[in-house]
C-alpha positions as protocol buffer text, in pm:
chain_id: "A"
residue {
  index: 1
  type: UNK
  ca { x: 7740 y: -12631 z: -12092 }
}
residue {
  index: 2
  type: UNK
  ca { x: 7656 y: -12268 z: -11982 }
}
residue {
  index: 3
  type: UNK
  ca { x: 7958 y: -12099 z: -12147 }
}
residue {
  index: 4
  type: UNK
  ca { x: 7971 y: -12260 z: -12490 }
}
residue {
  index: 5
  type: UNK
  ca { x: 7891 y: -12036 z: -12781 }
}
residue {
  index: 6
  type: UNK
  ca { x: 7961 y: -11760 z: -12563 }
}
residue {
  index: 7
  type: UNK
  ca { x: 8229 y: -11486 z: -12638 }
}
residue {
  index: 8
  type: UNK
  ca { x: 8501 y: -11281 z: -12417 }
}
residue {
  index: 9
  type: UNK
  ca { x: 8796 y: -11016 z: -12377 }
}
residue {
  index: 10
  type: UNK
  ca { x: 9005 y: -11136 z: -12104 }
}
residue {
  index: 11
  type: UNK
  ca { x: 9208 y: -10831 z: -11907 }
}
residue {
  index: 12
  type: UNK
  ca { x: 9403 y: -10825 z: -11576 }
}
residue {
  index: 13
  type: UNK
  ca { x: 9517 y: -10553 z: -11377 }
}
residue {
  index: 14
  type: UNK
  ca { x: 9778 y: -10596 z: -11115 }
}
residue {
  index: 15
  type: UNK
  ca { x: 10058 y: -10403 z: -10900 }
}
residue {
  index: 16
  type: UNK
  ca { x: 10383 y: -10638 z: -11094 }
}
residue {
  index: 17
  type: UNK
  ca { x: 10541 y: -10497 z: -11372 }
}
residue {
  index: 18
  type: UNK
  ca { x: 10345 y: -10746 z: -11566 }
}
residue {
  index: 19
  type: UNK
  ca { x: 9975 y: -10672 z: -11479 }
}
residue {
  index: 20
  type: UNK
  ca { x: 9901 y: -11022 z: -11477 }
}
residue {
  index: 21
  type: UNK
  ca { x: 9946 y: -11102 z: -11778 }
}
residue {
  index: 22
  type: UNK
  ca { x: 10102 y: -11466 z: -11665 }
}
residue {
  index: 23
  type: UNK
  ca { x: 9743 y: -11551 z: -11567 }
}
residue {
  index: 24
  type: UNK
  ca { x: 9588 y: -11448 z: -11887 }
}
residue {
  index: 25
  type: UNK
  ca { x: 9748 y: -11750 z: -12027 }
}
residue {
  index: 26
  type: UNK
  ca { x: 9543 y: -11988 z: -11791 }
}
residue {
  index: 27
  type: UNK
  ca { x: 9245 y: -11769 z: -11793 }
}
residue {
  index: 28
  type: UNK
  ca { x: 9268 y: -11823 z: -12150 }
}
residue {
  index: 29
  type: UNK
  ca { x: 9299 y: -12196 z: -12172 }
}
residue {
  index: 30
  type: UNK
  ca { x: 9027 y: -12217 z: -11909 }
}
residue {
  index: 31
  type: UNK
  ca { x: 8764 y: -12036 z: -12137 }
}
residue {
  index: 32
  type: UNK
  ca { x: 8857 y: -12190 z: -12477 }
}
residue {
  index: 33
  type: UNK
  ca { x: 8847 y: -12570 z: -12278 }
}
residue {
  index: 34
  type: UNK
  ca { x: 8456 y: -12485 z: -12165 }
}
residue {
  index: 35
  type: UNK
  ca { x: 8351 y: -12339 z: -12514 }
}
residue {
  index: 36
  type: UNK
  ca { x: 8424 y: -11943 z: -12493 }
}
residue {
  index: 37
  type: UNK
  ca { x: 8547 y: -11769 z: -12794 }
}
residue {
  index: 38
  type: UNK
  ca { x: 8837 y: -11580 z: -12705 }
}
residue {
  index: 39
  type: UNK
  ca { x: 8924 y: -11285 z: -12915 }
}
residue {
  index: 40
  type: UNK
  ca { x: 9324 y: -11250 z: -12990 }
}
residue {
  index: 41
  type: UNK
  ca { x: 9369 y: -10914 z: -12779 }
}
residue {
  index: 42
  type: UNK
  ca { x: 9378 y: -10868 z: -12417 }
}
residue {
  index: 43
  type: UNK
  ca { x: 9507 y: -10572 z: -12199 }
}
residue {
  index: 44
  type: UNK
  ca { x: 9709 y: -10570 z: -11911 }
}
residue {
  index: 45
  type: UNK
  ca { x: 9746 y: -10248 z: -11641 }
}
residue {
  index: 46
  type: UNK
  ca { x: 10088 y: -10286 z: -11483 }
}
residue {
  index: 47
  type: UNK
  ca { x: 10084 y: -10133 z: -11142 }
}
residue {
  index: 48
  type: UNK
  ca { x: 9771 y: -10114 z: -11112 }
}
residue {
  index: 49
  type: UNK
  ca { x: 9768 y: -9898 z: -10772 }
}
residue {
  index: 50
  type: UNK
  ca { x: 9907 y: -9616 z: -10900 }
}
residue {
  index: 51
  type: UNK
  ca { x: 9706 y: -9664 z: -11260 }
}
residue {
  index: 52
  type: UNK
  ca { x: 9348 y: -9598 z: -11144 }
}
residue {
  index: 53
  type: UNK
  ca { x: 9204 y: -9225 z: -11006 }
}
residue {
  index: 54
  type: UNK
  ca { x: 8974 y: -9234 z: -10734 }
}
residue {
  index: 55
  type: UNK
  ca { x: 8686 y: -9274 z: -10962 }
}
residue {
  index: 56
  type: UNK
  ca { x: 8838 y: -9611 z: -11091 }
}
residue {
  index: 57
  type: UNK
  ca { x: 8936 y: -9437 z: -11420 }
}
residue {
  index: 58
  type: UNK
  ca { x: 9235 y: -9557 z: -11591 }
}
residue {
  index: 59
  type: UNK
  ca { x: 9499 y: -9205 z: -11558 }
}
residue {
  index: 60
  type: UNK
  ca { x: 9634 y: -9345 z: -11871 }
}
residue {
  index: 61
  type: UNK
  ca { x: 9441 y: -9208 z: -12219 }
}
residue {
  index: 62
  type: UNK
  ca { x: 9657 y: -9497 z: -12392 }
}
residue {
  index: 63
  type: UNK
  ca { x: 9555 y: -9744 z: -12150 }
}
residue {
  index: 64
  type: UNK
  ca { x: 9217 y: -9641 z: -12136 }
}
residue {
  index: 65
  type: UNK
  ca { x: 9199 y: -9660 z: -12533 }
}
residue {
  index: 66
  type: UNK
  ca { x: 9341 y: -9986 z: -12516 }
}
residue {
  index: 67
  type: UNK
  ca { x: 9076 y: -10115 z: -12285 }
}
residue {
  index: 68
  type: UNK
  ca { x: 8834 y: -9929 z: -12489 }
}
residue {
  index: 69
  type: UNK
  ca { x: 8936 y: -10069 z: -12772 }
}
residue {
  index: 70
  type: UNK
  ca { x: 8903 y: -10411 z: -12659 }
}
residue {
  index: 71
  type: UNK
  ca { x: 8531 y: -10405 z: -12580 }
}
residue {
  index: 72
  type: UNK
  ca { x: 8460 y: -10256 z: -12910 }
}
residue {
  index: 73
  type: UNK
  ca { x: 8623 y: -10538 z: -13088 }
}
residue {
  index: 74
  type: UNK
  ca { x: 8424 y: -10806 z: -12861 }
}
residue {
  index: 75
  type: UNK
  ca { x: 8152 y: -10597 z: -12948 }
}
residue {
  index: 76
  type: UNK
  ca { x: 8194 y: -10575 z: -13324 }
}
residue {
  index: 77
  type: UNK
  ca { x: 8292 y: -10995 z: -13354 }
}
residue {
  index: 78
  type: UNK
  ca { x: 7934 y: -11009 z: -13169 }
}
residue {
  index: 79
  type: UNK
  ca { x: 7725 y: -10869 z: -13409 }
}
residue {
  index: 80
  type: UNK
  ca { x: 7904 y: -11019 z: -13708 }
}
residue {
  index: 81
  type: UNK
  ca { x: 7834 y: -11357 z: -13481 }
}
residue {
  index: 82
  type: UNK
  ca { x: 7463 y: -11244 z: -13471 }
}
């Protein structure tokens, strides 16, 4: 299979109150049924039209930690996975 072994962060951005987090759920399942390692954290950005600047940066500095913080953990379980 071309996805097992591999690794991922899963995060959704959407305009419900949620962000899509409902979806992460089956986004989830879906990568952990064809192999993918799914680390434990994932982010979700609620209202997402009104969370983004023109540039496509997050206007949140919590937010945009969060997310931040997510790809240095994928990126810190991949080189102890190396």
């Amino acid at each position: 299979m071309a996805y097992k072994g591999k690794s991922a962060a899963i995060m959704s951005a959407s305009p419900g109150a949620l962000g899509g987090l409902r979806g992460l759920v089956h986004t989830r399942d879906i990568f952990e049924n064809i192999g993918v390692m799914v680390i434990p954290d994932q982010v979700v950005v609620s209202n997402a039209q009104e969370a983004f600047n023109e540039d496509g940066q997050l206007k949140d500095l919590r937010q945009l930690d969060k997310v931040m913080g997510l790809g240095k953990q994928l990126s810190d379980l991949l080189h102890k996975l190396k």
